[in-house]
FIKOLZA-1660 file (N, C-alpha, C; in steps of 0.1 Angstrom, whole numbers, plus 5000, padded with zeros to 4 digits):
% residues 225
   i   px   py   pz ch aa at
   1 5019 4615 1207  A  X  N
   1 5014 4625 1198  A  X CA
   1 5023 4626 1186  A  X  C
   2 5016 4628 1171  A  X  N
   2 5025 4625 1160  A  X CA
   2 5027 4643 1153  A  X  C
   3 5036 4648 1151  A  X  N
   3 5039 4658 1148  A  X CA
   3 5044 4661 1134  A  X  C
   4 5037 4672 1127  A  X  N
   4 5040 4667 1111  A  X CA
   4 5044 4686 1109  A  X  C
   5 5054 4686 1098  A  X  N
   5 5055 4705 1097  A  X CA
   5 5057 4701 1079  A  X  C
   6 5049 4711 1074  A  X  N
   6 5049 4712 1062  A  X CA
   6 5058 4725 1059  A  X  C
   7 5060 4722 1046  A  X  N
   7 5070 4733 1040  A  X CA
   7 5068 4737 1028  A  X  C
   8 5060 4747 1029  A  X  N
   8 5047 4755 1013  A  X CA
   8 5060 4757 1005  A  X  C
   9 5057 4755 0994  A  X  N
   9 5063 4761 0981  A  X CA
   9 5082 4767 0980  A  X  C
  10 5085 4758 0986  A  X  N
  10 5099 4755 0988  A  X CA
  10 5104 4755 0973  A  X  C
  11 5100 4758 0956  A  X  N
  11 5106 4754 0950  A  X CA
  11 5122 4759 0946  A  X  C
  12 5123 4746 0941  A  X  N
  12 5138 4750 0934  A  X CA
  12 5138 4763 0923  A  X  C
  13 5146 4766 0926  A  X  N
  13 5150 4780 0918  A  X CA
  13 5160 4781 0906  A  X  C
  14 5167 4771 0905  A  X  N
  14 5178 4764 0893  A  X CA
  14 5179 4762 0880  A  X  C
  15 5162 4753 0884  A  X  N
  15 5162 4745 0872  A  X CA
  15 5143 4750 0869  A  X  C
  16 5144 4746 0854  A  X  N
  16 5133 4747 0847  A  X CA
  16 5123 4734 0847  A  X  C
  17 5115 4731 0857  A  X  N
  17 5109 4716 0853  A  X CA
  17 5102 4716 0837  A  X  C
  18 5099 4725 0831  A  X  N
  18 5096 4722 0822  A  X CA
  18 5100 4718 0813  A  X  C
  19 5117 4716 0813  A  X  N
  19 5127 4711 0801  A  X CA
  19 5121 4698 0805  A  X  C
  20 5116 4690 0819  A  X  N
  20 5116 4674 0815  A  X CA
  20 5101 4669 0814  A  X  C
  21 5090 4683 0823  A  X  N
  21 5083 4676 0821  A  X CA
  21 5072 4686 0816  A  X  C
  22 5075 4695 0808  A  X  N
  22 5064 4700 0801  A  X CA
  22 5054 4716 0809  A  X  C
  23 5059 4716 0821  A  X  N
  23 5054 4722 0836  A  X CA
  23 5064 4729 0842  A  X  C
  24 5060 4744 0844  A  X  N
  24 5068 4754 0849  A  X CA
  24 5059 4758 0862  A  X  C
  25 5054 4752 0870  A  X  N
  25 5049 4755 0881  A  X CA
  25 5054 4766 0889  A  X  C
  26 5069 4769 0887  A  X  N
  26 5077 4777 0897  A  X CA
  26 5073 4790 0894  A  X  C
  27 5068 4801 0909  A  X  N
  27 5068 4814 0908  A  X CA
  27 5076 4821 0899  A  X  C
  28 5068 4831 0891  A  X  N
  28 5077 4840 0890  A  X CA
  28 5079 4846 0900  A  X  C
  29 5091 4845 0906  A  X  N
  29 5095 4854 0917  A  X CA
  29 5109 4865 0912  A  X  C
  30 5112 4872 0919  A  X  N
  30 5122 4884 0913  A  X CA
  30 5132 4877 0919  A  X  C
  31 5147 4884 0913  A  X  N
  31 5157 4877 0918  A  X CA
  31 5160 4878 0933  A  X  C
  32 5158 4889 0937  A  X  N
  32 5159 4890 0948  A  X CA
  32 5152 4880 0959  A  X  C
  33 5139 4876 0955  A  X  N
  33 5137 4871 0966  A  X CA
  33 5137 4853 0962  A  X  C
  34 5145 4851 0951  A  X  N
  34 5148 4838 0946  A  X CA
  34 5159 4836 0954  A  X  C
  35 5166 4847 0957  A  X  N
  35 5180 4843 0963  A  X CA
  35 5177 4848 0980  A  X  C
  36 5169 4848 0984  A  X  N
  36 5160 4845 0999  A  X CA
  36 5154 4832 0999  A  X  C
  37 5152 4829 0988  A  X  N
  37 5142 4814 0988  A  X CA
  37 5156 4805 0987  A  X  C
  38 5165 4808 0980  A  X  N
  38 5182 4796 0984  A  X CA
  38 5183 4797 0997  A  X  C
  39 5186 4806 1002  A  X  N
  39 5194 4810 1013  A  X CA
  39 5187 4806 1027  A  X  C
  40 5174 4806 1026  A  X  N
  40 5165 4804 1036  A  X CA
  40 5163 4793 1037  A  X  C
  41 5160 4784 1025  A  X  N
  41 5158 4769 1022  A  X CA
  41 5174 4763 1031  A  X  C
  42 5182 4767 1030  A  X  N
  42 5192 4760 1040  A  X CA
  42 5189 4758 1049  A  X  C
  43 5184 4773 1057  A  X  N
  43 5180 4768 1068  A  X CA
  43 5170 4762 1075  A  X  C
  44 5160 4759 1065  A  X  N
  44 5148 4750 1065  A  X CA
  44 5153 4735 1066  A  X  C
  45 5164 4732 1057  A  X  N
  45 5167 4720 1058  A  X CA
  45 5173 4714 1068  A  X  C
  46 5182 4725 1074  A  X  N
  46 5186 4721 1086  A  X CA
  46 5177 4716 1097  A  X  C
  47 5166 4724 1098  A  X  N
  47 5156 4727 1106  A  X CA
  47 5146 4712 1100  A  X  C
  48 5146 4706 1091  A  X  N
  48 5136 4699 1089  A  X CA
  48 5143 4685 1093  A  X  C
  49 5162 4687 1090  A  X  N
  49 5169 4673 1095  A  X CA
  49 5163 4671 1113  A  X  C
  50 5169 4680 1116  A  X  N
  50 5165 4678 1134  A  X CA
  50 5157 4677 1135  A  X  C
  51 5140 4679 1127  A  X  N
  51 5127 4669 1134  A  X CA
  51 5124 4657 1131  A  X  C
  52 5134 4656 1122  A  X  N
  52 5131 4642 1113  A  X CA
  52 5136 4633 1126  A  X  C
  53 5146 4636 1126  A  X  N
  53 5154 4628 1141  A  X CA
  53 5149 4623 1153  A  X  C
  54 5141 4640 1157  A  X  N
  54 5131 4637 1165  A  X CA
  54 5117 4626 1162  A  X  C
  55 5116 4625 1152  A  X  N
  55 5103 4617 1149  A  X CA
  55 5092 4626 1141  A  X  C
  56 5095 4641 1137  A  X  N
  56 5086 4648 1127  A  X CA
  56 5084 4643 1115  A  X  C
  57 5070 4645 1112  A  X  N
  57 5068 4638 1098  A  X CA
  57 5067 4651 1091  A  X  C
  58 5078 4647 1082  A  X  N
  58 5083 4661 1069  A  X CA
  58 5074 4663 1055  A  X  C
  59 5069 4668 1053  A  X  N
  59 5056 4670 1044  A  X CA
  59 5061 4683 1034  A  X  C
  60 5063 4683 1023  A  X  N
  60 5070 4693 1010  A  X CA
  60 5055 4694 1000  A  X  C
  61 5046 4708 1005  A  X  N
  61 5036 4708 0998  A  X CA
  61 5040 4725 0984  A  X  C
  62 5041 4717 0975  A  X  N
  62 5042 4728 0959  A  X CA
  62 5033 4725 0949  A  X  C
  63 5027 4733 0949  A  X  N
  63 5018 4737 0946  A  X CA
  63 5001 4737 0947  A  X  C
  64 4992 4741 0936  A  X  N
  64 4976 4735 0942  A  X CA
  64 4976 4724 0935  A  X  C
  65 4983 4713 0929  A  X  N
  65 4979 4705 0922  A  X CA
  65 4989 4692 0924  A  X  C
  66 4986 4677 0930  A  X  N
  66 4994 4670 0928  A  X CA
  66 4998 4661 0918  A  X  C
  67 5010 4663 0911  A  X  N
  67 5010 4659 0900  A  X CA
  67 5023 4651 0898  A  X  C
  68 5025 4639 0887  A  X  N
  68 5034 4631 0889  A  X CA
  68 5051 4635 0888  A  X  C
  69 5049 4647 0884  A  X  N
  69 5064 4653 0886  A  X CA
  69 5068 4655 0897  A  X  C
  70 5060 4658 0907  A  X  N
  70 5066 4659 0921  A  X CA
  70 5074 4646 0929  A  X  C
  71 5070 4639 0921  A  X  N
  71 5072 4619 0928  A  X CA
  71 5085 4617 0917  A  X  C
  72 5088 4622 0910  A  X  N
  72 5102 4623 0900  A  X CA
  72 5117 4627 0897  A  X  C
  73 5113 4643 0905  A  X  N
  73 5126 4653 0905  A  X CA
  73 5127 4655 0917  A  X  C
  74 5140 4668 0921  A  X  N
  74 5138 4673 0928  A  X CA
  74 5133 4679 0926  A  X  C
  75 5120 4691 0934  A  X  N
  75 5113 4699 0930  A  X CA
  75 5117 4710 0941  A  X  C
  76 5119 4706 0953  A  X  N
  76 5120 4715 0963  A  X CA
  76 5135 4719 0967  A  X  C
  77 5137 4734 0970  A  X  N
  77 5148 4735 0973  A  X CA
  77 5155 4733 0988  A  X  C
  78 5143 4732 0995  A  X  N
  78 5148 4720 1011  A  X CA
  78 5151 4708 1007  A  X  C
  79 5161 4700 1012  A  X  N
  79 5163 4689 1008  A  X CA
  79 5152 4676 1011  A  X  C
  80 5148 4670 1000  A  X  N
  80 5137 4658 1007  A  X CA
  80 5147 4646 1012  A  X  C
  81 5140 4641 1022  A  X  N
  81 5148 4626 1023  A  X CA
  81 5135 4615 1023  A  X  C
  82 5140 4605 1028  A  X  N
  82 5134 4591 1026  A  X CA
  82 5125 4596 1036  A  X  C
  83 5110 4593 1033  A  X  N
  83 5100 4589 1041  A  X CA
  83 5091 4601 1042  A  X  C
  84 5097 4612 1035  A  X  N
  84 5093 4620 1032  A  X CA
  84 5076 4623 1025  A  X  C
  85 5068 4632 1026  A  X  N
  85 5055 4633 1018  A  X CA
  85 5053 4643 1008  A  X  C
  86 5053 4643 0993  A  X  N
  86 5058 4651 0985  A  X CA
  86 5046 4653 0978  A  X  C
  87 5033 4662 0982  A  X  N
  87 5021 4667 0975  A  X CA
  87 5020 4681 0970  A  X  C
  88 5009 4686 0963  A  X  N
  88 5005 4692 0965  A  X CA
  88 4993 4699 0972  A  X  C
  89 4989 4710 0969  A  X  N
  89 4982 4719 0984  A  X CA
  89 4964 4706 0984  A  X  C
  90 4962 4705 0972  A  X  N
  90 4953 4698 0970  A  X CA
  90 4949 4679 0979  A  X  C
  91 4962 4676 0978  A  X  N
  91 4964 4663 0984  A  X CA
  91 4968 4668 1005  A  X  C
  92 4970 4677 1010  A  X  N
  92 4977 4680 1016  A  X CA
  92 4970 4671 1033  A  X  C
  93 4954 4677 1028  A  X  N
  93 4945 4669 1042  A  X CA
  93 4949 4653 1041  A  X  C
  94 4945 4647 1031  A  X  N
  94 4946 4632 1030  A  X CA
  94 4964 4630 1032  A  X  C
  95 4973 4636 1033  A  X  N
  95 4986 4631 1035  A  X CA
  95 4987 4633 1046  A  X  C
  96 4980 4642 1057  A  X  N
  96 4985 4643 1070  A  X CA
  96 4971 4632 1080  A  X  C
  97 4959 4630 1073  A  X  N
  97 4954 4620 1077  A  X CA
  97 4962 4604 1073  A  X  C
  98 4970 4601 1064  A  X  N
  98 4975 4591 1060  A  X CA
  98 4990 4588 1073  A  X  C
  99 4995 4599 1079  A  X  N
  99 5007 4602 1083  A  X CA
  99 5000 4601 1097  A  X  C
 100 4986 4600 1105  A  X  N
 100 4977 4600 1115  A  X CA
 100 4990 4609 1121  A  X  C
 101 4987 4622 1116  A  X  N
 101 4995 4636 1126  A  X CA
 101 4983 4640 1132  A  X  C
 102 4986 4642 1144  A  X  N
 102 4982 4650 1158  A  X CA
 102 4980 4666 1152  A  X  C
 103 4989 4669 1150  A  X  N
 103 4996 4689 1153  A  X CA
 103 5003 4687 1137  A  X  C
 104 4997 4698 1133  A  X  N
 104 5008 4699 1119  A  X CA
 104 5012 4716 1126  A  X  C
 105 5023 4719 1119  A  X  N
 105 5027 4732 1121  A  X CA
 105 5032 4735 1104  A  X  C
 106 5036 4749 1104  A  X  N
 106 5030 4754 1082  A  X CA
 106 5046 4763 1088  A  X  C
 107 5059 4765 1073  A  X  N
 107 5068 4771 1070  A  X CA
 107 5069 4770 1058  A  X  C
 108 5077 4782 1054  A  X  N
 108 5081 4778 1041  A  X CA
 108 5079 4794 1032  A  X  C
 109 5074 4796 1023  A  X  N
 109 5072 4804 1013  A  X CA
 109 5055 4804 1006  A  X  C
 110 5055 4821 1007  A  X  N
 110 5055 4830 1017  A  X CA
 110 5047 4829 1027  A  X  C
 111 5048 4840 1038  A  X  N
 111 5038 4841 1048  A  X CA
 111 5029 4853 1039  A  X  C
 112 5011 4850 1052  A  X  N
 112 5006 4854 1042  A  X CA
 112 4998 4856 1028  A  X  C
 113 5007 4843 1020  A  X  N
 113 5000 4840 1008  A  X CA
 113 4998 4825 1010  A  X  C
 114 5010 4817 1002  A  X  N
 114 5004 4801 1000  A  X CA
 114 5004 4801 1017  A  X  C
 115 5015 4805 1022  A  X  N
 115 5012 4797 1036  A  X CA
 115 4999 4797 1039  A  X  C
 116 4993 4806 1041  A  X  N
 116 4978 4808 1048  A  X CA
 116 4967 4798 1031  A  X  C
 117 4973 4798 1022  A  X  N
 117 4966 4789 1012  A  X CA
 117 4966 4775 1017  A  X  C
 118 4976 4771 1016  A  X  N
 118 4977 4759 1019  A  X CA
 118 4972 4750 1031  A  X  C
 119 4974 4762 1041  A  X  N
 119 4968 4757 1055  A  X CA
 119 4953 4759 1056  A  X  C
 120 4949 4767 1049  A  X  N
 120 4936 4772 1048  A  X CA
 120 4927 4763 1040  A  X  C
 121 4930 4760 1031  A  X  N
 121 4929 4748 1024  A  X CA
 121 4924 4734 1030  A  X  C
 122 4938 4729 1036  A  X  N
 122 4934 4718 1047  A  X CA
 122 4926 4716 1053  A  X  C
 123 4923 4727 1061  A  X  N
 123 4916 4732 1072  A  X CA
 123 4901 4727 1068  A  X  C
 124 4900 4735 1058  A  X  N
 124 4885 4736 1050  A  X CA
 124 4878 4719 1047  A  X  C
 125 4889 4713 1040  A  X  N
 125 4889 4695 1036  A  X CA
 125 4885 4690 1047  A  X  C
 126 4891 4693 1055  A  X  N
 126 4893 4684 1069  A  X CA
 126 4879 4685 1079  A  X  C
 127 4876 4700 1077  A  X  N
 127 4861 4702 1086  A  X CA
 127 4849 4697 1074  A  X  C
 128 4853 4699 1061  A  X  N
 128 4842 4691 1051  A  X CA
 128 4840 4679 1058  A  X  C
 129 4851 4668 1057  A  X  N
 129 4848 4654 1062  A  X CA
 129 4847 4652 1072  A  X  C
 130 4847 4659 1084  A  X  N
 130 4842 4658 1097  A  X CA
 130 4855 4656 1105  A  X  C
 131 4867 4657 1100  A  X  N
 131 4874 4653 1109  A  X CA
 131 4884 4670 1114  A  X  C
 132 4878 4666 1125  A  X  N
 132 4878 4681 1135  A  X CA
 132 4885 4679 1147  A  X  C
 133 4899 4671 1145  A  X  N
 133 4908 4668 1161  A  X CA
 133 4919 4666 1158  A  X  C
 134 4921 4671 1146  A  X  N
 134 4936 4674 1144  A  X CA
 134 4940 4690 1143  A  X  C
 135 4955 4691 1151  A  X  N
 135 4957 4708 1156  A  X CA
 135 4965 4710 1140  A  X  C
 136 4954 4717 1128  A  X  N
 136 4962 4721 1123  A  X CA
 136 4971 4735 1113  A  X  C
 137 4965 4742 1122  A  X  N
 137 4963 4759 1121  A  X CA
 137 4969 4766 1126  A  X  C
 138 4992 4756 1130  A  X  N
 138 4997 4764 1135  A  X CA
 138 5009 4771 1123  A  X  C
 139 5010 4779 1127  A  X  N
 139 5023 4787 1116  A  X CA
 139 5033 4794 1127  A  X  C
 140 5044 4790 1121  A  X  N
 140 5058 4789 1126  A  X CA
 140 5070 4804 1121  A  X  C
 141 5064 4816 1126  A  X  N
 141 5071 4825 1125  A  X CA
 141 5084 4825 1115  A  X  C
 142 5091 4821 1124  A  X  N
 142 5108 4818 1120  A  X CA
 142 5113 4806 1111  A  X  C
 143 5101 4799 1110  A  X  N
 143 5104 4791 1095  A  X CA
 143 5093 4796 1080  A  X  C
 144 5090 4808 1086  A  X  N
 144 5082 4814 1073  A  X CA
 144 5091 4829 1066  A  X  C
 145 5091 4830 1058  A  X  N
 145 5093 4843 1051  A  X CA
 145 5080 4848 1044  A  X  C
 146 5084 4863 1043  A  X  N
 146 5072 4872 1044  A  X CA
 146 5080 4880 1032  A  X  C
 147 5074 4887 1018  A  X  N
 147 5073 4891 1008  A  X CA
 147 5080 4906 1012  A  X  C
 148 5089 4912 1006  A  X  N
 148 5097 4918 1006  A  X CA
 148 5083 4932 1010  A  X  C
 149 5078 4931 1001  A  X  N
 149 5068 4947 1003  A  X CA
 149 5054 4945 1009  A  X  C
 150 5053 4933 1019  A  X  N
 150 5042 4933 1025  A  X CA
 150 5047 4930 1038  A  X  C
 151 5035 4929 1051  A  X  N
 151 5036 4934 1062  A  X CA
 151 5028 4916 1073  A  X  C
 152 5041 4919 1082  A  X  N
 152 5038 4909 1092  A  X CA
 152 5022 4911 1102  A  X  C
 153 5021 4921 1105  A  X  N
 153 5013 4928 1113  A  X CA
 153 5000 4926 1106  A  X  C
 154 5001 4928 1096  A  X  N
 154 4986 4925 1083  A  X CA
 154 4982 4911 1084  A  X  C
 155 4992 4906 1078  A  X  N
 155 4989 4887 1078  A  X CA
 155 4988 4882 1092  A  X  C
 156 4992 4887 1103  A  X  N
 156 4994 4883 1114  A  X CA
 156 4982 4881 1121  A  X  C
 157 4973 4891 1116  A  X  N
 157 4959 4892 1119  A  X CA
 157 4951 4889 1112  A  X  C
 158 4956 4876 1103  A  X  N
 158 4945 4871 1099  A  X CA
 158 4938 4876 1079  A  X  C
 159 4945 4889 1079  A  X  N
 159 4942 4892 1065  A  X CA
 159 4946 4884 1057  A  X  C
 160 4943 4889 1045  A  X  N
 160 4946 4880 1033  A  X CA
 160 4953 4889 1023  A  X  C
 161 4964 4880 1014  A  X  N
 161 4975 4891 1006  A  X CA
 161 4965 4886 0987  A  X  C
 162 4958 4883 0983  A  X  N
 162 4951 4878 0971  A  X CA
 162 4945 4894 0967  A  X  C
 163 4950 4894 0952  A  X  N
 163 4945 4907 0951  A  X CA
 163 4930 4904 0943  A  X  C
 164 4923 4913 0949  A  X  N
 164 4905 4913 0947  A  X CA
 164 4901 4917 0936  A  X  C
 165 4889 4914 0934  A  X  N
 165 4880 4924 0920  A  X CA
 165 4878 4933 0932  A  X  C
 166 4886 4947 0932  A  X  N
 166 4881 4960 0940  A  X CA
 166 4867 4962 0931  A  X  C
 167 4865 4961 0917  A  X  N
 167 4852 4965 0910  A  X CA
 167 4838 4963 0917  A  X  C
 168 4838 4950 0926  A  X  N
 168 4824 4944 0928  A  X CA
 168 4823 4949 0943  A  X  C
 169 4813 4954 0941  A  X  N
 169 4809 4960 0961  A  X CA
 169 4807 4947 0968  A  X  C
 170 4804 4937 0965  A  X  N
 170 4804 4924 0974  A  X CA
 170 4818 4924 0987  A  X  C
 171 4827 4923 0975  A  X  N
 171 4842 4920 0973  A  X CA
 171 4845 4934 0989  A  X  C
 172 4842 4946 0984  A  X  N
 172 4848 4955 0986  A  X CA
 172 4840 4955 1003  A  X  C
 173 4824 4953 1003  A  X  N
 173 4822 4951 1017  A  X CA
 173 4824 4939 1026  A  X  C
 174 4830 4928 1024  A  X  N
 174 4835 4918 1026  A  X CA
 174 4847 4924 1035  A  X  C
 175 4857 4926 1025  A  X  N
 175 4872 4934 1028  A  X CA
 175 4867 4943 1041  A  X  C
 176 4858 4948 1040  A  X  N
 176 4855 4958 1054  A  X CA
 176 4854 4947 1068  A  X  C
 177 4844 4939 1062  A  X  N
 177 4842 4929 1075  A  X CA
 177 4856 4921 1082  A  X  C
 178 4868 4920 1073  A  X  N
 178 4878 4916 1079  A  X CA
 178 4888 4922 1088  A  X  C
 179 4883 4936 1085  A  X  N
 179 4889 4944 1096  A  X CA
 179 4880 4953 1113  A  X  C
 180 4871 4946 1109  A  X  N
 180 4860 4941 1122  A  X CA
 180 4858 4932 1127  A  X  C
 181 4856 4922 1119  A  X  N
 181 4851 4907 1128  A  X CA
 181 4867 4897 1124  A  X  C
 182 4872 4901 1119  A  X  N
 182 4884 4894 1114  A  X CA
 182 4882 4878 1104  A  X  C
 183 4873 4883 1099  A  X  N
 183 4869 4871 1085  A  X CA
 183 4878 4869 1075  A  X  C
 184 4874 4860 1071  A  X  N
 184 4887 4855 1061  A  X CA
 184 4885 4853 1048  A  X  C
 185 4893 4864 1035  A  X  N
 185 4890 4862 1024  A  X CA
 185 4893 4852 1015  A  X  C
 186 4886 4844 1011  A  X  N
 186 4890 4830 1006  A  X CA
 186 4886 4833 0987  A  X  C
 187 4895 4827 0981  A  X  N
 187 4892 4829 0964  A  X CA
 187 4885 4819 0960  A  X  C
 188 4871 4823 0957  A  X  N
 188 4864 4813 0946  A  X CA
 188 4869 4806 0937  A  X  C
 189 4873 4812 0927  A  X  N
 189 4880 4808 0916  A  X CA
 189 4894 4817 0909  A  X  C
 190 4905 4806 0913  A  X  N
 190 4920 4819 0909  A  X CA
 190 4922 4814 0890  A  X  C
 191 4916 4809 0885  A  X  N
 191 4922 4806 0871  A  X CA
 191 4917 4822 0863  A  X  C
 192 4905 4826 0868  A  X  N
 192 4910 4839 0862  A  X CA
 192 4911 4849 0866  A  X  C
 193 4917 4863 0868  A  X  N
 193 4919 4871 0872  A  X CA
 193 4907 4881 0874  A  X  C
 194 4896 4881 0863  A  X  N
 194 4886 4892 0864  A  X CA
 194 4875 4883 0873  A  X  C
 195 4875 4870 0878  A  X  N
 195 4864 4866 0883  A  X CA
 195 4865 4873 0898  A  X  C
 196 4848 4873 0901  A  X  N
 196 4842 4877 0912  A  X CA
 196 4850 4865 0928  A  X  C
 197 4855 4872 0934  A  X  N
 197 4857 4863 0946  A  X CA
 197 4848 4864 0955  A  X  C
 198 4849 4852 0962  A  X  N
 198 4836 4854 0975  A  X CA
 198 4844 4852 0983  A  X  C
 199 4836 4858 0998  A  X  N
 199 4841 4861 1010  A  X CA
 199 4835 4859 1024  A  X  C
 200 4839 4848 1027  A  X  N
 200 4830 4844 1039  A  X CA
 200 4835 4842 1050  A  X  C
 201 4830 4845 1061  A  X  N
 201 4831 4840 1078  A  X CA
 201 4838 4825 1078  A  X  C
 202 4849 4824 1080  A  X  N
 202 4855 4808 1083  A  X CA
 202 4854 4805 1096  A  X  C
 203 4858 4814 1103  A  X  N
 203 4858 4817 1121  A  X CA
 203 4874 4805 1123  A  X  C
 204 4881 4806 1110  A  X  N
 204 4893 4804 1112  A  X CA
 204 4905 4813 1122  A  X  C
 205 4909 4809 1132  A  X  N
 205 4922 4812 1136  A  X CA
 205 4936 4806 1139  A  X  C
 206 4943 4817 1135  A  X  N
 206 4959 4806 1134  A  X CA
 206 4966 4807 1144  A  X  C
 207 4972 4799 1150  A  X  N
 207 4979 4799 1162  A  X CA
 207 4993 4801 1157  A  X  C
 208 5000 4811 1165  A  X  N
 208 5014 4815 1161  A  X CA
 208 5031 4808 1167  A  X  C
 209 5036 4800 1165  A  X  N
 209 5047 4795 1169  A  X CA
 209 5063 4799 1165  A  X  C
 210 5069 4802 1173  A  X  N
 210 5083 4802 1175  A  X CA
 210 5094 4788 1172  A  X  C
 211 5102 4785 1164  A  X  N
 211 5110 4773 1168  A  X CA
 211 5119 4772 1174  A  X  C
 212 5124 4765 1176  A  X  N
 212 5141 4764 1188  A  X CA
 212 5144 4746 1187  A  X  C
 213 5157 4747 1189  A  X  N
 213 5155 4731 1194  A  X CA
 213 5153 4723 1207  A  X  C
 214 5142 4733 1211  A  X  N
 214 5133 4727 1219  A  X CA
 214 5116 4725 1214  A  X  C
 215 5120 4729 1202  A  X  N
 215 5105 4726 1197  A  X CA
 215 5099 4738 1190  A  X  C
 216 5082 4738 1190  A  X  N
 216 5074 4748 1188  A  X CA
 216 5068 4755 1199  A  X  C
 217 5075 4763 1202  A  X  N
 217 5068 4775 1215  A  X CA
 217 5055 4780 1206  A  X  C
 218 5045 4781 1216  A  X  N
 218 5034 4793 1213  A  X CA
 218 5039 4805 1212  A  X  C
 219 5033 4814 1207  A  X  N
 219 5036 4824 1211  A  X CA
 219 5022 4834 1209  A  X  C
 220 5020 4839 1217  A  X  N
 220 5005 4847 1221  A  X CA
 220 5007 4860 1215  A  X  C
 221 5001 4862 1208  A  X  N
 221 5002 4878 1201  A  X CA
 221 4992 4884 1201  A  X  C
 222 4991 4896 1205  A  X  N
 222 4983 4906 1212  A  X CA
 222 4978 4912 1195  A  X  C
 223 4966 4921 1191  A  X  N
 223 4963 4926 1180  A  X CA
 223 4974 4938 1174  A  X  C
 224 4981 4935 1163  A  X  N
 224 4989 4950 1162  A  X CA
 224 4988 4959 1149  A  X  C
 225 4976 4952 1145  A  X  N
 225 4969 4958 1130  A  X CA
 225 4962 4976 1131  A  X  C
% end
């Protein structure tokens, strides 16, 4: 069985890609949790050396778009090595079909937002083309960070951190259905801010994992929303 763990939006924090290549992809993020994204990324790397070892296939997905700067710099603030798969969220299904991974498992930055984008994403590609036998809907507690003013217990269940048109009653009864049937709000279109999002039944669920070096434990979590 081939084991692959991605690592959402790891970017570097340092440097300006757009001095070389025109492209500031990088969050605005506040300092504070820039200096969570250093400090954490160590321990990601650590964490990504020892599966590499093991035989994990290391996968560095920034941003929705794959683009030829990511094949150029460093972009991420985990360290990449040889053999490595360096996409974005858009390329993400065809890299772990190309890597023939069994189980992907999702860390990185943030929980809740790209994490659940990125995996969500895949997910969606992968049941488009029919291919429905890869496990890839796990997320890895303790290689995720979670946003300074938002809540584990929220995302844990499945919500979504994307802020809505509250304006359109669609939008707004949708949002209701998530906290009944636990549906998943997915964004139509993010290029603009005032557009209408839609909201539909994925009947997606994510399975929750612990790491150690013994691996990815399950971990079963009971509803705490």
């Amino acid at each position: 069985m081939k084991i692959g763990l991605v690592i959402v939006d790891a970017w570097y924090t340092d440097t300006k890609i757009v001095d070389s290549f025109g492209l500031d992809p990088v969050p605005k993020w506040s300092d504070e949790v820039k200096e969570n994204v250093i400090n954490f990324s160590k321990f990601l790397t650590h964490v990504c050396d020892y599966e590499r070892d093991k035989g994990t296939t290391i996968i560095h997905s920034l941003g929705t778009k794959t683009d030829n700067f990511l094949k150029n710099i460093d972009v991420s603030q985990v360290k990449m090595r040889k053999g490595d798969s360096i996409v974005g969220s858009d390329s993400l299904g065809r890299s772990i079909m190309a890597n023939e991974l069994d189980e992907v498992y999702w860390g990185g930055f943030h929980f809740g937002k790209c994490i659940h984008t990125h995996s969500n994403r895949t997910h969606q590609y992968l049941n488009k083309i029919g291919v429905v036998d890869i496990n890839c809907l796990n997320l890895v507690l303790n290689l995720s960070m979670i946003l300074p003013e938002k809540s584990w217990g929220h995302y844990i269940n499945g919500k979504r951190a994307w802020t809505l048109n509250w304006g359109n009653r669609k939008v707004r009864d949708s949002l209701k259905e998530t906290f009944t049937e636990d549906a998943e709000i997915l964004p139509r279109n993010m290029v603009n801010p005032n557009e209408t999002y839609q909201a539909f039944n994925s009947g997606i669920r994510y399975n929750h994992h612990l790491w150690s070096l013994n691996g990815f434990e399950s971990l079963p979590l009971r509803s705490v929303f």
